[in-house]
NUKOLGU-291526 format. One record per residue: residue in one letter; residue number from 1; x, y negated, z negated of N, C-alpha, C in turn. Coordinates in steps of 0.1 Angstrom, whole numbers. Layout:
BEGIN
r code=A	pos=NUM	n.X=X	n.Y=Y	n.Z=Z	ca.X=X	ca.Y=Y	ca.Z=Z	c.X=X	c.Y=Y	c.Z=Z
...
END
This chain:
BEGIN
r code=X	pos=1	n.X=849	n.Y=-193	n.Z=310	ca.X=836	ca.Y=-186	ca.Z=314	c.X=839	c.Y=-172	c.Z=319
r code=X	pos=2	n.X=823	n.Y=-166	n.Z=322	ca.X=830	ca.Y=-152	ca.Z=329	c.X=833	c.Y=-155	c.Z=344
r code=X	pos=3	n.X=835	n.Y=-142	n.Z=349	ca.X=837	ca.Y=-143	ca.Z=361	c.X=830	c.Y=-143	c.Z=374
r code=X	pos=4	n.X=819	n.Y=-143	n.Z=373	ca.X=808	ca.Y=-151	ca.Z=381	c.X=804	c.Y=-164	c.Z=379
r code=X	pos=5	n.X=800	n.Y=-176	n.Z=384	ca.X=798	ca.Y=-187	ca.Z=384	c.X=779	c.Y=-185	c.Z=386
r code=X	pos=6	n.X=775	n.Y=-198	n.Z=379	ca.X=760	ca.Y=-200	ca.Z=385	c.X=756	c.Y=-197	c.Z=398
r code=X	pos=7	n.X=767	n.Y=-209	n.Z=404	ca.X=762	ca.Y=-205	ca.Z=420	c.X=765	c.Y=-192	c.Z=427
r code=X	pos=8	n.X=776	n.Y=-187	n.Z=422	ca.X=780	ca.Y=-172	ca.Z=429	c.X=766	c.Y=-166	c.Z=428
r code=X	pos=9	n.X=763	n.Y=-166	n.Z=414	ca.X=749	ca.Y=-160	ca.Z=413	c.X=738	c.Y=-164	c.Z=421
r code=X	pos=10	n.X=738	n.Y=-173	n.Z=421	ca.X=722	ca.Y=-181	ca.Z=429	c.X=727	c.Y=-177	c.Z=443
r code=X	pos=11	n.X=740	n.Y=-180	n.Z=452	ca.X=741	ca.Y=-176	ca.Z=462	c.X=737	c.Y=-158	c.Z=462
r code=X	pos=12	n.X=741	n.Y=-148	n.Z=449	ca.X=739	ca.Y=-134	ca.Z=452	c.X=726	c.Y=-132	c.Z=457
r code=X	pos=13	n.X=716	n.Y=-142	n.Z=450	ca.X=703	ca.Y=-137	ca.Z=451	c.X=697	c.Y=-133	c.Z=465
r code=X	pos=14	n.X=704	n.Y=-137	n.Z=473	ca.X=706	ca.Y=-135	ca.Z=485	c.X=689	c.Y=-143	c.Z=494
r code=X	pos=15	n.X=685	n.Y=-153	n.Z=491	ca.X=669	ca.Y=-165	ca.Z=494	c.X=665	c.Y=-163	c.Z=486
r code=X	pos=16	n.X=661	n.Y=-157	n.Z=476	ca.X=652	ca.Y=-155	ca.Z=467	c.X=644	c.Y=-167	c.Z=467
r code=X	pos=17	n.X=633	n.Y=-164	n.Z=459	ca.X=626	ca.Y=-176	ca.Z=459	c.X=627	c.Y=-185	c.Z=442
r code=X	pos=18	n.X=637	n.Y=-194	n.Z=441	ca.X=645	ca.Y=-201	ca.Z=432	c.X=646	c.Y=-216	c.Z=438
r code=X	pos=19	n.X=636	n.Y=-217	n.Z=429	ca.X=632	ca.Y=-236	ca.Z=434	c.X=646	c.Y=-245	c.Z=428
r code=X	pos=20	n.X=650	n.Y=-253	n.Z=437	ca.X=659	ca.Y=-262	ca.Z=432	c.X=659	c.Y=-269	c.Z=422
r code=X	pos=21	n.X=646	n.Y=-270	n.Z=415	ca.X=648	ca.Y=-277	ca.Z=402	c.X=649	c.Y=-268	c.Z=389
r code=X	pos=22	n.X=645	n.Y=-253	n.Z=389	ca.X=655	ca.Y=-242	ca.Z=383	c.X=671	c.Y=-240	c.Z=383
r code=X	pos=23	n.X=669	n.Y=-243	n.Z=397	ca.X=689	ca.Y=-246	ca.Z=397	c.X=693	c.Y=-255	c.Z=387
r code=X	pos=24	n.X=688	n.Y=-263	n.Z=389	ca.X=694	ca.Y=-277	ca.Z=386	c.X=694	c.Y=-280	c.Z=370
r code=X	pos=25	n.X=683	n.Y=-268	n.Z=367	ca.X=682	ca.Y=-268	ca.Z=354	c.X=694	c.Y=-259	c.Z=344
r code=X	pos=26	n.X=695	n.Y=-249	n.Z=353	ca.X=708	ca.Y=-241	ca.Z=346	c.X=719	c.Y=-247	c.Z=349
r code=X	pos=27	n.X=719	n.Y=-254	n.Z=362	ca.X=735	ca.Y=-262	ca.Z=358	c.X=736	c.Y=-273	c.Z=347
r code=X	pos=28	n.X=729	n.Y=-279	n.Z=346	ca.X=726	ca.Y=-288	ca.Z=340	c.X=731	c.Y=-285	c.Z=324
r code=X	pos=29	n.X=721	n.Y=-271	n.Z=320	ca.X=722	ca.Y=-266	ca.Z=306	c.X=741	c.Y=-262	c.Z=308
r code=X	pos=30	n.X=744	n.Y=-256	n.Z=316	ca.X=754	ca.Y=-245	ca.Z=316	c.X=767	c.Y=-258	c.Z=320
r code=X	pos=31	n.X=763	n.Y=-265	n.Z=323	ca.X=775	ca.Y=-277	ca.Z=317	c.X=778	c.Y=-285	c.Z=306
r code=X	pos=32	n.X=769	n.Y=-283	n.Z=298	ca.X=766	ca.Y=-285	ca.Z=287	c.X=769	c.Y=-280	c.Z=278
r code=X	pos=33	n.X=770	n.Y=-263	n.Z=284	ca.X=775	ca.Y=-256	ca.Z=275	c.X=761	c.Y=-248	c.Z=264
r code=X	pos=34	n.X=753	n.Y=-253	n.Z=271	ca.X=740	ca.Y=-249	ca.Z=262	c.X=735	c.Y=-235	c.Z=271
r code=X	pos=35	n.X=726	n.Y=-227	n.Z=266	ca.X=720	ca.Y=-216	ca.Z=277	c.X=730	c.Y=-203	c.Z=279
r code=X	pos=36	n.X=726	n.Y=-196	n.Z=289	ca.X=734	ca.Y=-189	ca.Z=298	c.X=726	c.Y=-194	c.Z=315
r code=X	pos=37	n.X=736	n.Y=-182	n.Z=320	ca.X=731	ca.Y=-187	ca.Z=336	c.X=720	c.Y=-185	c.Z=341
r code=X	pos=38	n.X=712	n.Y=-176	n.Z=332	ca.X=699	ca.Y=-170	ca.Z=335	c.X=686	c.Y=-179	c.Z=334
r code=X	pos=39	n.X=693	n.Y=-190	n.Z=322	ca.X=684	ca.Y=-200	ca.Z=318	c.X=674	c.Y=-207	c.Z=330
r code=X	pos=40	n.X=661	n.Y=-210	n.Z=328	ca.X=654	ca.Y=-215	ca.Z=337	c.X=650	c.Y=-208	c.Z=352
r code=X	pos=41	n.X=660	n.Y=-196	n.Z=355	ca.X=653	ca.Y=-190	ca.Z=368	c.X=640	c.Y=-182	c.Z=364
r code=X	pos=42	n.X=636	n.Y=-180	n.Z=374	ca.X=621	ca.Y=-175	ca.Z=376	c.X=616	c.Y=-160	c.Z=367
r code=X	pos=43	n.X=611	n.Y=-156	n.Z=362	ca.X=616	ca.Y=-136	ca.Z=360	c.X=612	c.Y=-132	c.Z=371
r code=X	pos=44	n.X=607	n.Y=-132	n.Z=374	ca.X=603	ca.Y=-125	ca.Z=387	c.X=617	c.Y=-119	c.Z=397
r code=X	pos=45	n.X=627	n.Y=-134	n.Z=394	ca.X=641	ca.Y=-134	ca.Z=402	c.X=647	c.Y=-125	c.Z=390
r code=X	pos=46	n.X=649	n.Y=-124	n.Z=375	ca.X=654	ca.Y=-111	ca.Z=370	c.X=649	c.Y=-101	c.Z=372
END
């Protein structure tokens, strides 16, 4: 993978408002191997 992780990322956001079942959704995909890490967060958070 590259060299930021999901959570590195989710932790960058620094609270953002990123509901845990958007988390749970990019890990989910991104273990999978399906997506990227962007998958399922909010836009508002991009």
């Amino acid at each position: 993978g590259s060299g930021i992780t999901i959570y590195d990322y989710i932790i960058a956001l620094g609270g953002r408002d990123v509901r845990k079942r958007d988390i749970a959704a990019v890990v989910d995909l991104a273990e999978k191997g399906e997506g990227d890490m962007f998958y399922g967060l909010r836009t508002e958070v991009l």
